[in-house]
BALUMBA-254029 format. One record per residue (C-alpha): x, y, z; residue number from 1. Coordinates in nm, 3 decimals, m for minus. Layout:
<nodes>
+---------+---------+---------+-----+
!       x !       y !       z !   n !
+---------+---------+---------+-----+
!       X !       Y !       Z ! NUM !
...
+---------+---------+---------+-----+
</nodes>
This chain:
<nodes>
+---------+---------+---------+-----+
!       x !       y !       z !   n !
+---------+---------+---------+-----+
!   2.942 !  16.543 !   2.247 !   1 !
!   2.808 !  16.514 !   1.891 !   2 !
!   3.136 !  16.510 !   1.783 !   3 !
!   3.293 !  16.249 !   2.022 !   4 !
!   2.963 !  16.023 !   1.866 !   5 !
!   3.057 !  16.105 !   1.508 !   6 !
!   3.448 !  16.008 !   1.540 !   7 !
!   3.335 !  15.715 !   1.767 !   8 !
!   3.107 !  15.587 !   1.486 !   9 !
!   3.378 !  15.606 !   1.214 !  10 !
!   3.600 !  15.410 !   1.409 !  11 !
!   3.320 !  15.157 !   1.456 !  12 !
!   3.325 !  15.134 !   1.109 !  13 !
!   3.653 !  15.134 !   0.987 !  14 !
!   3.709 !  14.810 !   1.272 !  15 !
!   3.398 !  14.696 !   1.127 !  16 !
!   3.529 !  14.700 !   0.769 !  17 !
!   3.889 !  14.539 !   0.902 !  18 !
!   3.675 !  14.246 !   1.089 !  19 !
!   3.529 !  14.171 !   0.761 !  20 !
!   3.647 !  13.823 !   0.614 !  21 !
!   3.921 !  13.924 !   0.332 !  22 !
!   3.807 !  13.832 !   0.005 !  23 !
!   4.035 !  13.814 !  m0.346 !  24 !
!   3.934 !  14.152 !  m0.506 !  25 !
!   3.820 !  14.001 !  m0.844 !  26 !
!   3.575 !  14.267 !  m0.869 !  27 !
!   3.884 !  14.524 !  m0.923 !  28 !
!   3.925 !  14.602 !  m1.275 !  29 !
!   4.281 !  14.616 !  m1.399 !  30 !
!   4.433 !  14.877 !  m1.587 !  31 !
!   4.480 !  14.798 !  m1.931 !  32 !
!   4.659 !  15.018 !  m2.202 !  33 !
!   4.350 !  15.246 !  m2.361 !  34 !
!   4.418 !  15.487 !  m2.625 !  35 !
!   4.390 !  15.779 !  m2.433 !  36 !
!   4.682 !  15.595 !  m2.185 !  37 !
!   4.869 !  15.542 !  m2.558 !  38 !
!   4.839 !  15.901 !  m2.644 !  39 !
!   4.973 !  16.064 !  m2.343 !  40 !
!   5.259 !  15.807 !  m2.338 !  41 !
!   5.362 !  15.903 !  m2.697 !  42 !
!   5.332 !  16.294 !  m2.590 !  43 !
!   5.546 !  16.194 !  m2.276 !  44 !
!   5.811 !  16.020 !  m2.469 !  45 !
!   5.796 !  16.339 !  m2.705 !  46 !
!   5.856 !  16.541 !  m2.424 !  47 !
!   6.177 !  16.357 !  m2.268 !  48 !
!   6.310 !  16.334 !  m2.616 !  49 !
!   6.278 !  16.749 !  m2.663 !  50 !
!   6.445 !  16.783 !  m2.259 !  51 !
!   6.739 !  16.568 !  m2.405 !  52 !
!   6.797 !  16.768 !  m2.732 !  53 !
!   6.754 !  17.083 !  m2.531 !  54 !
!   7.065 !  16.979 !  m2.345 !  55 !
!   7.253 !  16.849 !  m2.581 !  56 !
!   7.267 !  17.088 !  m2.795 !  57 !
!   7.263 !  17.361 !  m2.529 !  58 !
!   6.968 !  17.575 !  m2.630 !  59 !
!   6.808 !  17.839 !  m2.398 !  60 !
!   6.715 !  17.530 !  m2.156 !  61 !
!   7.096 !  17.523 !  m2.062 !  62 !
!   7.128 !  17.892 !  m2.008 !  63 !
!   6.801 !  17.902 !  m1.760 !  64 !
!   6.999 !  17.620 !  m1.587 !  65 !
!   7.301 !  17.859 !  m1.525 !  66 !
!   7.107 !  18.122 !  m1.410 !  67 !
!   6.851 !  17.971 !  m1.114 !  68 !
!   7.187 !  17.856 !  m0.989 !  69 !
!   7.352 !  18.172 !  m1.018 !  70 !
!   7.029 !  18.282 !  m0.796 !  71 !
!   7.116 !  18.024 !  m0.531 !  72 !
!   6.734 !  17.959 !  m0.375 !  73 !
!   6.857 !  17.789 !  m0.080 !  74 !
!   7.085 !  18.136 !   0.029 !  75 !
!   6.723 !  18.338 !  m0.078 !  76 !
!   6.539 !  18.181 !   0.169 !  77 !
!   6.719 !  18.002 !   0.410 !  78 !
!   6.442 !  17.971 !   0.685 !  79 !
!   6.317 !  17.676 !   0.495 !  80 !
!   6.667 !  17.516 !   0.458 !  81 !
!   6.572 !  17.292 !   0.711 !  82 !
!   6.234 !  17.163 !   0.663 !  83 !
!   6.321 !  17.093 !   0.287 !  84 !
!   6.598 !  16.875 !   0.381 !  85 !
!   6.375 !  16.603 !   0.539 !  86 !
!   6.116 !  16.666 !   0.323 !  87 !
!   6.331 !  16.547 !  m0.012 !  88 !
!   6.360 !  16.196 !   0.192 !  89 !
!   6.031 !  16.205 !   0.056 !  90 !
!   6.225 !  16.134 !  m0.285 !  91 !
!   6.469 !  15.881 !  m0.203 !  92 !
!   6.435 !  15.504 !  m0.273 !  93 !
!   6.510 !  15.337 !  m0.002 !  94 !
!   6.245 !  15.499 !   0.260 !  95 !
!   5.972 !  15.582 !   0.050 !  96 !
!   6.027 !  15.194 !  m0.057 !  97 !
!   5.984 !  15.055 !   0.267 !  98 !
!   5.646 !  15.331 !   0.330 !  99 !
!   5.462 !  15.233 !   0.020 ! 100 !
!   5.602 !  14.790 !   0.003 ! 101 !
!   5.466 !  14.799 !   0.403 ! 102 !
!   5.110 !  14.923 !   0.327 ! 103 !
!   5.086 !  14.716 !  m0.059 ! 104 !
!   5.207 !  14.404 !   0.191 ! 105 !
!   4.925 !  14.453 !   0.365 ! 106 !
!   4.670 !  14.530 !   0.084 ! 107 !
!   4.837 !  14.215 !  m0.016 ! 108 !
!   4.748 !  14.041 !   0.319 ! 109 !
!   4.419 !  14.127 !   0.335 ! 110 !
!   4.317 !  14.050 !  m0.003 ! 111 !
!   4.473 !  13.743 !  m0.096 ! 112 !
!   4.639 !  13.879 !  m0.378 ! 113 !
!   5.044 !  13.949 !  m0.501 ! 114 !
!   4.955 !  14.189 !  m0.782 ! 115 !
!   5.042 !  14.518 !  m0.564 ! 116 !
!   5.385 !  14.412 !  m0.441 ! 117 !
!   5.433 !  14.248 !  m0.797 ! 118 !
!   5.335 !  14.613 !  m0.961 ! 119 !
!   5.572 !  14.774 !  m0.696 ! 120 !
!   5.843 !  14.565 !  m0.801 ! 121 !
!   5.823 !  14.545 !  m1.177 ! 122 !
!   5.823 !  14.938 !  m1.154 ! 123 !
!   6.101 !  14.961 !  m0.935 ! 124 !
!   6.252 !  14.744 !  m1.168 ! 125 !
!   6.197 !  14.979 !  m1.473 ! 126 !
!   6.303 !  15.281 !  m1.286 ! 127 !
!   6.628 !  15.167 !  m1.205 ! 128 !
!   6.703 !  15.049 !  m1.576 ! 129 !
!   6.565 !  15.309 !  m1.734 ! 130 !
!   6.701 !  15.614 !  m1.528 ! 131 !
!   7.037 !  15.426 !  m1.463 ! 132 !
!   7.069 !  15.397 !  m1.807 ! 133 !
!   7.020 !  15.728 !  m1.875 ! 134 !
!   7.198 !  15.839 !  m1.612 ! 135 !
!   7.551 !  15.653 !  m1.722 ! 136 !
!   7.470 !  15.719 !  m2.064 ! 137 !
!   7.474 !  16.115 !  m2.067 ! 138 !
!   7.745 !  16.153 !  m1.774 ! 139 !
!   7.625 !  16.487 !  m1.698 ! 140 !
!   7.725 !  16.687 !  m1.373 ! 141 !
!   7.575 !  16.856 !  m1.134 ! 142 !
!   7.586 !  17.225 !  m1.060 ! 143 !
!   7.809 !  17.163 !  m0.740 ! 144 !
!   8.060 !  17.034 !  m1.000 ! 145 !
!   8.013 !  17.243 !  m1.302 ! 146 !
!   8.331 !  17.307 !  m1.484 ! 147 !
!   8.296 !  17.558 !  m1.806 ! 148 !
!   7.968 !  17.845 !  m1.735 ! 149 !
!   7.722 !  17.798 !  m1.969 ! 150 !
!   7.824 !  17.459 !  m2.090 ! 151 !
!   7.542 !  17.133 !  m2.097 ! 152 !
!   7.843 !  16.931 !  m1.852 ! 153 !
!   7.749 !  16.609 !  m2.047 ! 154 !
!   7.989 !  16.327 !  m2.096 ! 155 !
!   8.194 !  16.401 !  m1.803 ! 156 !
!   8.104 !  16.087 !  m1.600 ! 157 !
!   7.848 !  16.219 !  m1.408 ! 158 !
!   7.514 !  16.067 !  m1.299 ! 159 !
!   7.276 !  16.340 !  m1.221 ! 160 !
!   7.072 !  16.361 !  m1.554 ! 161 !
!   6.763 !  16.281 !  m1.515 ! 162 !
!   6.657 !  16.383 !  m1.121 ! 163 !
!   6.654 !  16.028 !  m0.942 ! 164 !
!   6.457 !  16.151 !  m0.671 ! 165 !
!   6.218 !  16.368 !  m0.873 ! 166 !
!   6.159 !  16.004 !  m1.101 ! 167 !
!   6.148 !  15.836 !  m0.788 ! 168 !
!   5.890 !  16.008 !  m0.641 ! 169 !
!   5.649 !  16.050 !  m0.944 ! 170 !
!   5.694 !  15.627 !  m0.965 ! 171 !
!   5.684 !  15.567 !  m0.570 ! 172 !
!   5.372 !  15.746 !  m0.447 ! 173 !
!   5.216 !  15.715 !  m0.828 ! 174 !
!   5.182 !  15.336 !  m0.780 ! 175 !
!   4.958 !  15.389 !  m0.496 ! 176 !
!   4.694 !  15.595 !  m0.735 ! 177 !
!   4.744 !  15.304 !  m0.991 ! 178 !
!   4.680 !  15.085 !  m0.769 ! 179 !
!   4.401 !  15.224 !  m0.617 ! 180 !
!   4.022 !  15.045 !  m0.613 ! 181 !
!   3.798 !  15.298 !  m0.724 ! 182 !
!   3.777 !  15.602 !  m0.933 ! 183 !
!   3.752 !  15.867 !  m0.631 ! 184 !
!   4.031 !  15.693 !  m0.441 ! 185 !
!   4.270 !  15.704 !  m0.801 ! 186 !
!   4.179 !  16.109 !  m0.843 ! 187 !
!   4.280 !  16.195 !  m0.520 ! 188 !
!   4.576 !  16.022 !  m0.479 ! 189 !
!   4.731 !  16.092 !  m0.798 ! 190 !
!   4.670 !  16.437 !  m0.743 ! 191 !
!   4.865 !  16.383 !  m0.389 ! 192 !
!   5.146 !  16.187 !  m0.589 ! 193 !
!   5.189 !  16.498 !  m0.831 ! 194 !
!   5.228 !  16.792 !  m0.537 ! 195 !
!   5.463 !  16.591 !  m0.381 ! 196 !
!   5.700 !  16.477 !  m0.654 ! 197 !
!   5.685 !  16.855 !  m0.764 ! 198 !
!   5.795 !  16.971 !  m0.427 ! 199 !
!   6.071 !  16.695 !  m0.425 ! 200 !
!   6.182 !  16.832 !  m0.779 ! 201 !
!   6.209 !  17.163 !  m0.672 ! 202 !
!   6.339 !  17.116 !  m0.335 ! 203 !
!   6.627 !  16.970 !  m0.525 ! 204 !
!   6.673 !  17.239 !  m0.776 ! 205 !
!   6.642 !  17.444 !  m0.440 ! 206 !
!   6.944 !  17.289 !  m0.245 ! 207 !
!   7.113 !  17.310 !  m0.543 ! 208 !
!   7.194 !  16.942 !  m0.628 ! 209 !
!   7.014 !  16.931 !  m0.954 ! 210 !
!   6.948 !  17.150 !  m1.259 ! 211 !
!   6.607 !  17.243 !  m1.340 ! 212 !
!   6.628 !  17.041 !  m1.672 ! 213 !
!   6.714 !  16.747 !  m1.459 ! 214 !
!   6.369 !  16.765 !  m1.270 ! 215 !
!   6.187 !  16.797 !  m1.602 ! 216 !
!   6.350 !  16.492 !  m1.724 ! 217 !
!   6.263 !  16.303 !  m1.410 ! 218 !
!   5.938 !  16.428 !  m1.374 ! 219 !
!   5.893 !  16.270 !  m1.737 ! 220 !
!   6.103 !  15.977 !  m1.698 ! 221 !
!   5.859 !  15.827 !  m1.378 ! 222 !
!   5.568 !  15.934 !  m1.607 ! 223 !
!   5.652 !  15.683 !  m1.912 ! 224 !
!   5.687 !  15.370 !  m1.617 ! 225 !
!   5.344 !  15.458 !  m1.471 ! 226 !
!   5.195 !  15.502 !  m1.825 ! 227 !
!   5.359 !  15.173 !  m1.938 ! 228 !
!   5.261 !  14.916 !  m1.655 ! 229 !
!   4.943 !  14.831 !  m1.803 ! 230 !
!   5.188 !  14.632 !  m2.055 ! 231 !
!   5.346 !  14.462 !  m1.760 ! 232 !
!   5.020 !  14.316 !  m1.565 ! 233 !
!   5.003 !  14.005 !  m1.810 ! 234 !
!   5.366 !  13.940 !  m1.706 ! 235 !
!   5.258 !  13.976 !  m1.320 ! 236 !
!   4.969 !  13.763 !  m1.298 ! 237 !
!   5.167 !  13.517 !  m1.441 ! 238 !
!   5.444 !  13.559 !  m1.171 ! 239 !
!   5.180 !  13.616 !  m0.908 ! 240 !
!   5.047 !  13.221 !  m1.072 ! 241 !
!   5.392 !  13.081 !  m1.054 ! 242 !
!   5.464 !  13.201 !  m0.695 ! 243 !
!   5.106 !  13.031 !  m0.591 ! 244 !
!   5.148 !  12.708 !  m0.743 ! 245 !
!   5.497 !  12.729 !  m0.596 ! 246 !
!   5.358 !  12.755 !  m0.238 ! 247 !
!   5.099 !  12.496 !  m0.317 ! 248 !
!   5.377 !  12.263 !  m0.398 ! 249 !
!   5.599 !  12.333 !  m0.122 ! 250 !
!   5.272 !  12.282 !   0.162 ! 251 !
!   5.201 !  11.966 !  m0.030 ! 252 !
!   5.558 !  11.877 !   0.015 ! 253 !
!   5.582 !  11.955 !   0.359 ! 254 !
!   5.241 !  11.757 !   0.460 ! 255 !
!   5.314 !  11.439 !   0.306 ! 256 !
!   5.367 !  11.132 !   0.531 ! 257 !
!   5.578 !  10.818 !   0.491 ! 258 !
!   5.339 !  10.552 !   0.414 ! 259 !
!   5.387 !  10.252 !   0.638 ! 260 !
!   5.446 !   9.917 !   0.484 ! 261 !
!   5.262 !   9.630 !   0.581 ! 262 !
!   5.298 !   9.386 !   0.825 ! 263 !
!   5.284 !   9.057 !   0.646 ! 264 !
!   5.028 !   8.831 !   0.810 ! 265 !
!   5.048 !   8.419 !   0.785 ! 266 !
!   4.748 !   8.275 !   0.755 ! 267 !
!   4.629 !   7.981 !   1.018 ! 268 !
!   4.487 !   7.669 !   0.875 ! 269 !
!   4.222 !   7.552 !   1.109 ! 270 !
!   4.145 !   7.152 !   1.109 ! 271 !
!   3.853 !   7.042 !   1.110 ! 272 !
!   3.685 !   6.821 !   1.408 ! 273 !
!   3.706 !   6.421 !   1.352 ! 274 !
!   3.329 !   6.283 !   1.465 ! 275 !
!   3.593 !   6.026 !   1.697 ! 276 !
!   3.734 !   6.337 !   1.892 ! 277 !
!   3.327 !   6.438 !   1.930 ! 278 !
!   3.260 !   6.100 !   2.077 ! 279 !
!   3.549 !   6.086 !   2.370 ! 280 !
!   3.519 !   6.405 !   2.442 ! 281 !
!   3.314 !   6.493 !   2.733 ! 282 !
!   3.039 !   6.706 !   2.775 ! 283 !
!   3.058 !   7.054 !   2.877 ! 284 !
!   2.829 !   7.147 !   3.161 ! 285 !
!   2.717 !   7.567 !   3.099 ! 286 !
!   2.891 !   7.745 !   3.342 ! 287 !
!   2.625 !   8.026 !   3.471 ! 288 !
!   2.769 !   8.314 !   3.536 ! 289 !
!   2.940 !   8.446 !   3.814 ! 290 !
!   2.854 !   8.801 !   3.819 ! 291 !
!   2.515 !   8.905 !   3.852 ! 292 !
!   2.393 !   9.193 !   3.603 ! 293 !
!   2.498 !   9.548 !   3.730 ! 294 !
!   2.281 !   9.782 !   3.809 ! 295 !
!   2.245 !  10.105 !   3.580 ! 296 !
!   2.425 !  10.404 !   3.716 ! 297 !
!   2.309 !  10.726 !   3.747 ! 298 !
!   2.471 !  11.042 !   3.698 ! 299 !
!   2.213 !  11.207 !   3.933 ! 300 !
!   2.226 !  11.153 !   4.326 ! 301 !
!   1.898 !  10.998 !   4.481 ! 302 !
!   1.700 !  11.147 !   4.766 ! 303 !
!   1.936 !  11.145 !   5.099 ! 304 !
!   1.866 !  10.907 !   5.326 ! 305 !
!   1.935 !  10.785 !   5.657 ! 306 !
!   2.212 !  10.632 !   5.769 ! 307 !
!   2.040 !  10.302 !   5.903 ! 308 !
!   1.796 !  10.272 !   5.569 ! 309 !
!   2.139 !  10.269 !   5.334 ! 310 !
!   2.194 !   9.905 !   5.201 ! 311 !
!   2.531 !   9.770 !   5.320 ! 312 !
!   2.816 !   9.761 !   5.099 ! 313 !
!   3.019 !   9.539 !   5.267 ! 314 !
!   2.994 !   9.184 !   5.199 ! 315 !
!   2.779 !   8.940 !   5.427 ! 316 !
!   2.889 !   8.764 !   5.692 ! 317 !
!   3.180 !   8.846 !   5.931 ! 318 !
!   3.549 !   8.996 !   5.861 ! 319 !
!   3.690 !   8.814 !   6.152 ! 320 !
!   3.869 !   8.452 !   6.066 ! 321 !
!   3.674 !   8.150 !   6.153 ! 322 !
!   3.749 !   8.042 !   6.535 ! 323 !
!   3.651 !   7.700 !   6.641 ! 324 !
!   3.531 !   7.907 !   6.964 ! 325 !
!   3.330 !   8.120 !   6.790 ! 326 !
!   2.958 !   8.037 !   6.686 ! 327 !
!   2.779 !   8.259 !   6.373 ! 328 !
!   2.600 !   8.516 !   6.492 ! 329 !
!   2.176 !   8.409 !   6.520 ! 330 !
!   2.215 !   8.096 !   6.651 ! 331 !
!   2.146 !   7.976 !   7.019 ! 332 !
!   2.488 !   7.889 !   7.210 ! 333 !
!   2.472 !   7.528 !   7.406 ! 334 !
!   2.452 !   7.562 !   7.777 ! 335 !
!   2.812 !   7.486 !   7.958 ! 336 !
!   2.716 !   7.226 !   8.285 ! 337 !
!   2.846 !   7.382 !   8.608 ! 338 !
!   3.129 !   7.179 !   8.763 ! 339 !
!   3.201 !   7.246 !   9.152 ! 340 !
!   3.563 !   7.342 !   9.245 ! 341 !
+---------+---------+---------+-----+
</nodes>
């Protein structure tokens, strides 16, 4: 019972807390781009930079490569096979897109506000430049396509380096702990954003579609966007501005009404009365009028009455036409003299 009460009342109050009037969340600070946010984006960009060189010049980060796919995970424990390939959906754009824009749309909704589909989109916009980029630009190959053992398979035209779906991840369910409204709400949720990019990066290096340097490169590649919005909010409040005024404009637009020009109205010239016209003319007599002053009416019925006490509402006099025969009722009829047959 006590705990039928206890879920009952939380559900009062989370319908309680939706029922509340929506309000513009001015109160929310915004992120802005502190020192300690500068310092741990230079030791990020440090840290892609060394994952590159590693590569390129094939160091012992190549060779560990080579050998966790020489180990084959996925043929090590292949009872998890299965659950690992829906969770790395968790990692690709388009669905974890469509999760995380449907629950900022309605943040969005409810508080009046653009900034968290804005954010969403400006860092989508950044991942796909900046890992594309890279991507194109190094042209390295998978392990599914490796050519020479022990080689860095750069500049071959492939597109695996950095780990889309690791970067993906770390930028898709990070944006929810950046966006977040308090400081509880931000811990917990970017500590749920780092488990599960992790597990996407190595449930990739798992199945056997990326190299573990790829994952470290993605894992650092979403890092740098999430570390660099805070240079990117003056740019969407004044998108979020432009899109307002925009709408403002367009209602304004769509409420305006023709005006109606006006009729053009000739003026009468009255004459004035000659004193001859006064002197013919012949007196009006007042007409009184014809209908007497109505009673007031009431809205609420009088006491009943009998039929025979009700005051007629049929006019006086009879309905029937005038006979010559006939004499008004009231009045004593002549007496007719008898005449013998």
């Amino acid at each position: 019972m006590r705990t039928e009460r206890n879920l009952t009342r939380r559900l009062d109050r989370v319908f309680a807390r939706l029922d509340r009037e929506p309000e513009r969340p001015a109160h929310i600070d915004v992120p802005r781009m502190s020192r300690h946010r500068v310092v741990l984006f230079t030791a990020t960009l440090a840290f892609y930079l060394a994952i590159v060189w590693a590569v390129v010049i094939s160091s012992w980060l190549v060779r560990l490569d080579w050998q966790v796919m020489f180990f084959r995970p996925y043929q090590q424990w292949p009872q998890i096979h299965a659950f690992l390939d829906y969770y790395v959906v968790l990692g690709q754009r388009g669905p974890t897109a469509v999760m995380v824009a449907a629950w900022l749309g309605w943040r969005s909704w409810r508080q009046h506000t653009l900034r968290p589909l804005l954010t969403l989109a400006a860092s989508l916009l950044l991942l796909n430049i900046t890992v594309g980029a890279a991507k194109l630009g190094m042209g390295r190959l998978g392990p599914h396509y490796a050519t020479v053992i022990g080689s860095n398979e750069m500049g071959l035209g492939g597109d695996i380096f950095p780990s889309g779906h690791t970067a993906n991840a770390v930028v898709t369910w990070g944006i929810l702990a950046y966006l977040a409204s308090s400081p509880r709400a931000r811990r917990w949720l970017s500590a749920l954003s780092a488990v599960t990019s992790l597990g996407v990066g190595l449930t990739t290096v798992y199945l056997g579609t990326h190299w573990l340097s790829d994952v470290l490169l993605g894992w650092a590649a979403g890092l740098l966007i999430l570390l660099a919005l805070p240079w990117f909010e003056p740019l969407v409040t004044r998108a979020e501005t432009g899109l307002f005024d925009l709408r403002d404009r367009w209602r304004a637009r769509r409420g305006r009404t023709v005006p109606v020009p006006p009729v053009p109205v000739t003026p009468v010239v009255l004459k004035p009365r000659t004193a001859t016209a006064d002197q013919h003319a012949p007196a009006r007599e007042p007409v009184a009028s014809v209908r007497g002053s109505r009673a007031p009416a009431h809205l609420a019925p009088g006491p009943h009455t009998a039929r025979s006490e009700r005051t007629p509402v049929t006019p006086a006099g009879s309905r029937r036409p005038p006979h010559a025969d006939r004499v008004p009722r009231g009045t004593s009829q002549p007496v007719r003299p008898l005449t013998g047959g």
